[in-house]
C-alpha positions as CSV (number, residue, x, y, z in Angstrom):
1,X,58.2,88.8,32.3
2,X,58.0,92.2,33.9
3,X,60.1,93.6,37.0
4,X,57.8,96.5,38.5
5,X,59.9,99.0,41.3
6,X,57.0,100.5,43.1
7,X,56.5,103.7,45.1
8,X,59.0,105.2,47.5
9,X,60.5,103.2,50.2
10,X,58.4,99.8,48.8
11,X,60.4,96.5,47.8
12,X,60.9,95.7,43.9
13,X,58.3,93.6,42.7
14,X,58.1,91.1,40.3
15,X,55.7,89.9,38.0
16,X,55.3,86.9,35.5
17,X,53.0,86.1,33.1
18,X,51.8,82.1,32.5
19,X,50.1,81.6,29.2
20,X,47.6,78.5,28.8
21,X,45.2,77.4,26.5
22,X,42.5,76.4,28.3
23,X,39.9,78.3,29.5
24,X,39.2,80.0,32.9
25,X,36.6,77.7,34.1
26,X,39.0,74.4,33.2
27,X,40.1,72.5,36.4
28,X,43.9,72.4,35.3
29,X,43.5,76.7,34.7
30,X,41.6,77.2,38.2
31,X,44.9,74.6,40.0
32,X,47.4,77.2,38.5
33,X,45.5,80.1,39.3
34,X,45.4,78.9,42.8
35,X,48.9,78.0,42.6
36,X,49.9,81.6,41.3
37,X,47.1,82.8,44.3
38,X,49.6,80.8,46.6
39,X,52.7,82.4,45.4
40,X,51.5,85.9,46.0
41,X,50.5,84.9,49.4
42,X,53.7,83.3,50.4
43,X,56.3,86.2,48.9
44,X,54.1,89.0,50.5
45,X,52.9,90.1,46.4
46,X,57.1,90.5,46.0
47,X,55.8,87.8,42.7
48,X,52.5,87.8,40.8
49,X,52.0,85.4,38.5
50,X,49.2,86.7,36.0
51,X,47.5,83.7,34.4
52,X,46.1,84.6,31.1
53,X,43.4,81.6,30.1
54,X,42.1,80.1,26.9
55,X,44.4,80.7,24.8
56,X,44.4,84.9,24.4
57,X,48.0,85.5,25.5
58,X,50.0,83.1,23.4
59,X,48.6,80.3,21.6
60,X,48.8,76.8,22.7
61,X,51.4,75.6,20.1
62,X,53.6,78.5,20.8
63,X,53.5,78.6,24.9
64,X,57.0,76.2,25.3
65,X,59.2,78.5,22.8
66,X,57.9,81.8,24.4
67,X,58.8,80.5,27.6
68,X,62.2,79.2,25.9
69,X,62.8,82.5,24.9
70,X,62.2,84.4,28.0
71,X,58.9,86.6,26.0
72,X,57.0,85.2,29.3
73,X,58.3,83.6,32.0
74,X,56.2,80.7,32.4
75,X,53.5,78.7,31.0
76,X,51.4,75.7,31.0
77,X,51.4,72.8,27.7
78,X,50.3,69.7,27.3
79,X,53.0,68.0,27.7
80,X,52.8,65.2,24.4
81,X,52.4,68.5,22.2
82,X,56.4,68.3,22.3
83,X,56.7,65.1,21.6
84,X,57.9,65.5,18.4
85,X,61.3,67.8,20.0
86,X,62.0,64.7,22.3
87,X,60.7,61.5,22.5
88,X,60.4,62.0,26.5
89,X,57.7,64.3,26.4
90,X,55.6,61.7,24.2
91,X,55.4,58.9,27.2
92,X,52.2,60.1,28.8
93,X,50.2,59.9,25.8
94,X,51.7,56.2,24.6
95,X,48.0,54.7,24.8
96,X,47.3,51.8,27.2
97,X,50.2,52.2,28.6
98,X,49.2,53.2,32.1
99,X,45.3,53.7,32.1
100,X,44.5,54.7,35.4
101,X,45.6,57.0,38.3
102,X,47.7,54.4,40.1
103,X,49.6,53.7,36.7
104,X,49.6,57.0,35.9
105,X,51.2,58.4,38.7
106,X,54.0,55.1,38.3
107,X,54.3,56.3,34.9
108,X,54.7,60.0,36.0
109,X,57.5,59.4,38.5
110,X,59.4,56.8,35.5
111,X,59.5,60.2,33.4
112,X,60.1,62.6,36.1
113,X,63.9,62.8,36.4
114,X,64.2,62.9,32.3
115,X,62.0,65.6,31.8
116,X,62.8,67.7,34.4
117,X,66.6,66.7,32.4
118,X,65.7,67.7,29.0
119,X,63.9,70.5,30.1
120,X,67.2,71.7,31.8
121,X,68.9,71.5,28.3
122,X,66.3,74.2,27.1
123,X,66.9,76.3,29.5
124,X,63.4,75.4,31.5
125,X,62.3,74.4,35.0
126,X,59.4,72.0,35.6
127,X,57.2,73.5,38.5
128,X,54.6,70.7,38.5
129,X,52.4,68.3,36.6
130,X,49.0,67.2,36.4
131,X,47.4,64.4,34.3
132,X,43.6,65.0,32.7
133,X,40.9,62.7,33.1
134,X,41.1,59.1,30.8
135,X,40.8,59.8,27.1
136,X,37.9,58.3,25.6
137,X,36.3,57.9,21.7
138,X,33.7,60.5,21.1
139,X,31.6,60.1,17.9
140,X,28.3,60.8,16.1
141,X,27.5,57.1,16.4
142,X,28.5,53.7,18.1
143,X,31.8,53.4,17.4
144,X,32.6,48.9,17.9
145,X,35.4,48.2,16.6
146,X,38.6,49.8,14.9
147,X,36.8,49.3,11.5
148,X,34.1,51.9,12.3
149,X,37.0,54.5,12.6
150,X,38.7,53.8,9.0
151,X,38.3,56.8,6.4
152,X,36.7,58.8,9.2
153,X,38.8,62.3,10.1
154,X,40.4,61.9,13.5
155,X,40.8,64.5,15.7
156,X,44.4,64.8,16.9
157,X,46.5,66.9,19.1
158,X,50.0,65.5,19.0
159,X,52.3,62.7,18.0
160,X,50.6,60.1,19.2
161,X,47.3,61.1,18.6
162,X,48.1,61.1,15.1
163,X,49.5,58.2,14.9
164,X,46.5,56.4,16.2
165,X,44.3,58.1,13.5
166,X,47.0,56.4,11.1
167,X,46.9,53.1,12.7
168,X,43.5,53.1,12.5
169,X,43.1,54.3,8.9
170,X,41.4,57.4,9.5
171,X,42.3,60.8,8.8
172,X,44.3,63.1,11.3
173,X,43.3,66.3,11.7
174,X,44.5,68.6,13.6
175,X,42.3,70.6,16.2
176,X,42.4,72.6,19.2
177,X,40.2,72.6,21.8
178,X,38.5,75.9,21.5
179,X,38.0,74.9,17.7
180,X,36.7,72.0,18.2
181,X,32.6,72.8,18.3
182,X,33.2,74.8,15.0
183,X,35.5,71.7,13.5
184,X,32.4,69.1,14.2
185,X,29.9,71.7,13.3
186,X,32.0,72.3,9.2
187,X,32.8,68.7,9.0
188,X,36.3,69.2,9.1
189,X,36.6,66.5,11.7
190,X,33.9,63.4,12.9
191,X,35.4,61.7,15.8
192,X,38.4,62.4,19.0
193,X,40.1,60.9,21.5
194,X,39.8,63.0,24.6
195,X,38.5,63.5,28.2
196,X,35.4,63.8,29.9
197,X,36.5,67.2,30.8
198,X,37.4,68.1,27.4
199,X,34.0,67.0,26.0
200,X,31.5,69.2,28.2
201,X,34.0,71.8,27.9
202,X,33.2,72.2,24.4
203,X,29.6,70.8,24.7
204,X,30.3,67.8,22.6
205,X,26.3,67.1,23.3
206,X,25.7,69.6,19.9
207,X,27.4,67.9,17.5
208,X,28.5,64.1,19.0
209,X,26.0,61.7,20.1
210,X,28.4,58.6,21.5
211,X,31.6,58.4,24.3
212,X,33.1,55.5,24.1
213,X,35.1,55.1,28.2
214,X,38.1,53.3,27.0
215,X,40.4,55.0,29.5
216,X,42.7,54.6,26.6
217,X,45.9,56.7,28.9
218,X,46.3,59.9,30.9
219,X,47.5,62.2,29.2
220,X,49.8,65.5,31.6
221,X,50.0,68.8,31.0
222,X,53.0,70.8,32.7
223,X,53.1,74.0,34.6
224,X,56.9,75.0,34.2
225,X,59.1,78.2,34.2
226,X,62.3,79.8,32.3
227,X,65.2,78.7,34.2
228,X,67.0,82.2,34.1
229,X,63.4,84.0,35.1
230,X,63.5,81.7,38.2
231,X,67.6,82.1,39.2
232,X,66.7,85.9,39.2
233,X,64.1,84.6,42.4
234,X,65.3,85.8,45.8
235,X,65.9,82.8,47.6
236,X,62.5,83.5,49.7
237,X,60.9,83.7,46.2
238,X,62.0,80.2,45.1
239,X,61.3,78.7,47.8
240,X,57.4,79.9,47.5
241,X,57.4,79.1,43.9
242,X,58.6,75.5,44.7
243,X,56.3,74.7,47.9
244,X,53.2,76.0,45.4
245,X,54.2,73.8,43.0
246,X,54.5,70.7,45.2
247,X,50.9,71.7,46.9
248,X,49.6,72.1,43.3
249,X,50.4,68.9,41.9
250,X,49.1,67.1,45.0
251,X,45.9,69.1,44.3
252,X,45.6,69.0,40.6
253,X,45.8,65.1,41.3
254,X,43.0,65.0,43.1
255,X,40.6,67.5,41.1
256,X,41.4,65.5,38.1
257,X,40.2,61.9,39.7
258,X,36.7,64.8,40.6
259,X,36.4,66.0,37.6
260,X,36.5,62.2,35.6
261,X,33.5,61.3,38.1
262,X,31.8,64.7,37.6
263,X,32.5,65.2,33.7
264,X,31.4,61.4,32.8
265,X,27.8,62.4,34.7
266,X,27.3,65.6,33.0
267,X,27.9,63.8,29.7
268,X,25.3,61.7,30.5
269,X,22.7,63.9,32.1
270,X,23.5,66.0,28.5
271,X,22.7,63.5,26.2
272,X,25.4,61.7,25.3
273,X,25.7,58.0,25.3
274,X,28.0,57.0,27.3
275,X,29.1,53.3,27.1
276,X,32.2,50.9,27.6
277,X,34.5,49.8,25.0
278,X,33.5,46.5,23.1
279,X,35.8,43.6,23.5
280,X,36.7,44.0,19.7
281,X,37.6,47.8,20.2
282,X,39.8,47.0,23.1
283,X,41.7,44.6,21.9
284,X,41.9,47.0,18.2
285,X,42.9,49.8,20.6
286,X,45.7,47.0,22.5
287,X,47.1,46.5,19.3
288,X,47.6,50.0,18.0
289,X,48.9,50.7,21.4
290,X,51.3,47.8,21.4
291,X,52.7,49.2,17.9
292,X,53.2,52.9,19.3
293,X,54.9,51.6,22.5
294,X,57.5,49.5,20.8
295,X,57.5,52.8,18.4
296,X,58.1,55.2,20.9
297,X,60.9,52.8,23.2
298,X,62.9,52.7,19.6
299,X,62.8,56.7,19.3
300,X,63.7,57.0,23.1
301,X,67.1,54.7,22.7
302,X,68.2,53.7,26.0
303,X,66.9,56.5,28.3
304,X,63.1,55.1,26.8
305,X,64.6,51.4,27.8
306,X,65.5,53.1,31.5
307,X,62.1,55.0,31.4
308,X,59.7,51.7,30.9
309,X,61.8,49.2,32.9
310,X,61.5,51.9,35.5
311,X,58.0,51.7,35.6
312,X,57.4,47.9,34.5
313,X,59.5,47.2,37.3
C-alpha cells in the first residue's frame, strides 16, 4: 500500500493495490474493478485501488499472507484455498452441500459472522463475497459413475477438492487456473471439478471433450482488506469502501447467475458435450459429499455445529 501527497495545496492521496489471480476479462476481476472504479468515484480519487489481474502481482497462493502482512493492502482469494488455516473458510466448497444460488446464499449468510470473526483474528477485514458459477466434471470422455474417475489425476485447488480426488481414488493434482491448458495438454492432469466460467476461460474445448453439470456446490471467492490499511481510512473513506462493497456483492451475485447461463452455452456452441449427471454419479458424488460434510463439522467443533444448524435451520 502506497500513501501519495500530491502537488501544492492538493489533499493526500491514497492508493492500494488488490492482487487476484484471475484474469482481466473474468466476471469476478471486472466486479472488483468496478468496485475499485466506485471507490475512486465516491472519495473524489482521495483512494485508488489498482487491481492487478491474472495473477502478475502476487500469486494466487500467496495473496491472503501479503495482505496479512500489510505488502498490499487488499486482495481477492478463493476463499476454500485457506481451508486448511481454519476449517471456516472450507464451508463453501463442502460439495452438495448447498447447490444452487438460493442455498448458496443461505449457506453464505450461516458463514458470514465467523469469517468476517476469524478474519478479525488475522488482522483482516472482509469487504465482500461472491460465489462462481456450479462446479461441474470436465473430462476427455463420459464420465458415469465414480468408477470412471479411479486412478485418473484429479485436478484440485484446495482442501476439499483434494479430498474428493481421494474419495474417489484418483490422483490429486494440484493446478491453477492459468496452468491448466498446459497441465491437460503434458498429461500432468485428465479431469476437474470446476465452473462453466472456468472452462471457457481456459478453452477446455482443446484438450477436454465432456462437462458433466453436477452443480456439485458454489464455491466464493472474497474481496477483503488489511484491517490497519483500512483504520488509517478517513471516515468519508470507509464509508465509500463499505457502500462499494455492499453494491459489489449484490452485483457480483447476479453476474455470476449470467455468466452460468452464458458460460454453459459457449461450452456447447465450442464443442463440448455438455450433459447431466447419471443417477450412479450423483448418488457416488452424495456419498463422497456426505463423508466430507461430517468431515469438515468434526474439524469445525462447535462453531461448524452453529454454522450448519444455522443454515439447516
Amino acid at each position: 500500500m502506497r500513501l501519495r501527497v500530491c502537488g501544492a495545496g492538493s489533499s493526500a492521496q491514497t492508493q492500494w493495490d488488490l492482487p487476484t489471480n484471475y484474469a482481466a476479462g473474468a466476471f469476478h476481476t471486472k466486479n472488483v474493478v468496478q468496485f475499485a472504479t466506485d471507490v475512486d468515484r465516491a472519495t473524489g480519487g482521495s483512494l485508488k485501488i489498482i487491481v492487478h489481474p491474472g495473477g502478475t502481482m502476487v500469486k494466487h497462493a500467496e495473496i491472503k499472507r501479503a495482505v496479512g502482512d500489510g505488502k498490499v493492502a487488499a486482495g481477492e482469494v478463493l476463499i476454500s484455498l485457506a481451508a486448511d488455516e481454519a476449517p471456516v473458510y472450507g464451508l463453501d466448497s463442502v460439495p452438495f452441500l448447498a447447490t444452487g444460488y438460493d442455498g448458496a446464499r443461505k449457506l453464505y449468510d450461516a458463514q458470514k459472522p465467523y469469517l468476517e470473526r476469524q478474519l478479525a483474528k488475522e488482522g483482516l477485514i472482509l469487504l465482500f463475497s461472491v460465489p462462481w458459477p456450479p462446479q461441474g466434471v470436465y473430462a476427455k470422455r463420459e464420465i458415469k459413475s465414480i468408477d470412471d474417475l479411479k486412478g485418473l489425476k484429479f485436478r484440485t485447488y484446495n482442501v476439499m477438492t483434494k479430498r474428493i480426488a481421494e474419495l474417489a481414488g484418483a490422483q490429486p493434482t494440484q493446478i491453477e487456473v492459468p496452468d491448466l491448458p498446459a497441465a491437460f495438454a503434458s498429461g500432468r492432469v485428465d479431469v476437474m471439478m470446476t465452473s462453466a466460467s472456468s472452462g471457457v476461460q481456459s478453452k477446455s474445448e482443446q484438450y477436454l471433450t465432456h462437462y458433466v453439470d453436477t452443480q456439485a456446490w458454489l464455491p466464493r471467492n472474497m474481496v477483503f482488506a488489511n484491517k490497519a490499511a483500512f483504520n488509517r481510512l478517513s471516515d468519508m473513506e470507509k464509508n465509500a469502501v463499505t457502500e462499494a462493497a455492499k453494491s459489489a456483492e449484490d452485483r457480483g451475485w447476479k453476474m455470476s447467475v449470467e455468466e452460468m447461463t452464458v458460460k454453459t452455452n459457449e461450452l456447447k456452441n465450442a464443442g463440448i458435450v455438455v450433459l447431466a449427471p447419471s443417477p450412479q454419479l450423483e448418488s457416488g458424488l452424495a456419498r463422497i459429499g456426505a463423508v466430507i460434510a461430517k468431515e469438515w463439522a468434526a474439524s469445525a467443533g462447535a462453531d461448524g455445529v452453529a454454522m450448519l444448524d444455522a443454515y439447516t435451520k
